[in-house]
N, C-alpha and C positions, 0 to 999 in steps of 0.2 A: 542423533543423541547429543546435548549438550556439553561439551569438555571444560569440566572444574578443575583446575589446580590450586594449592594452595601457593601462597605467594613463597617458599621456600622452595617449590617446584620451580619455578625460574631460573636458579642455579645450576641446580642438580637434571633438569627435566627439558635444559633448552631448548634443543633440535626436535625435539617431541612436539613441541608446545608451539614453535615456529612452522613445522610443518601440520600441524592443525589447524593454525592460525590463516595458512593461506585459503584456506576453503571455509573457514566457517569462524562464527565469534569463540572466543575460549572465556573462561569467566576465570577472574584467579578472587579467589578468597584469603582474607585475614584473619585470626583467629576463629576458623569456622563463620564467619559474615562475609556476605558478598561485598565484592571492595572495589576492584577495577575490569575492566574487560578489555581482550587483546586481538587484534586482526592484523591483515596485510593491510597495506596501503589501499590494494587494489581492491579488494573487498569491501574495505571502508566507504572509497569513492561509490563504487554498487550500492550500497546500503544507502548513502546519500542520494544517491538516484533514485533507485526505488521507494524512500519516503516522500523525493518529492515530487515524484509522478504520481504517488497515492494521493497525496494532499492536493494537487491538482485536479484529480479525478474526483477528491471528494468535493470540490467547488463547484467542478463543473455539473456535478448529480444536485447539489442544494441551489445551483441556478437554474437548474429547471425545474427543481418542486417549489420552487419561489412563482418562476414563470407559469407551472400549471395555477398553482394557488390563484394565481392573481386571474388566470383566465375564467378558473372555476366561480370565481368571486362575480365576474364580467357578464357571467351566463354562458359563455362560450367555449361549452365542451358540446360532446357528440355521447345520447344514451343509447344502447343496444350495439351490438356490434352489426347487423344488419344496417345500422344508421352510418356504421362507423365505415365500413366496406363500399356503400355508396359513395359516403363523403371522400374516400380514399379516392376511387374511379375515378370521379371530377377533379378532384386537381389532379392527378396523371394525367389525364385527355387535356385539361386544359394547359398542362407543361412541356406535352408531349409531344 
């Protein structure tokens, strides 16, 4: 579940708000509008991590529908999976 505090909650709400903060984002609001968000350090580091392992990931999935495109484009795909399980076999045996 998401934890809102309002930004008055800072004062009054510290230790609360710090120990949320280490596991998960806290969001504090100003006049009822979303205004700032609060984490640990360690957390933060994580979240940066994890965006950019995502963003990575999503690279590396649009370099290969670039790279099928461009095969597809070539002529150089495999239709039926019957065709596909052959073609598979042969280069196993011939790597193998």
């Amino acid at each position: 579940m998401t934890a809102i505090f309002s930004s008055a909650a800072l004062k009054t709400r510290q230790r609360e708000i710090k120990d949320i903060a280490r596991k998960d984002v806290v969001h504090i609001t100003e006049n009822g509008n979303a205004a700032f968000v609060f984490m640990s350090e360690e957390l933060f580091d994580q979240q940066i991590n994890k965006a950019a392992e995502e963003a990575a990931l999503t690279e590396r999935m649009r370099a290969c529908i670039k790279a099928s495109d461009d095969c597809f484009e070539q002529g150089a795909y495999i239709e039926g999976t019957d065709a596909f399980f052959s073609t598979l076999d042969e280069r196993l045996a011939a790597n193998g």
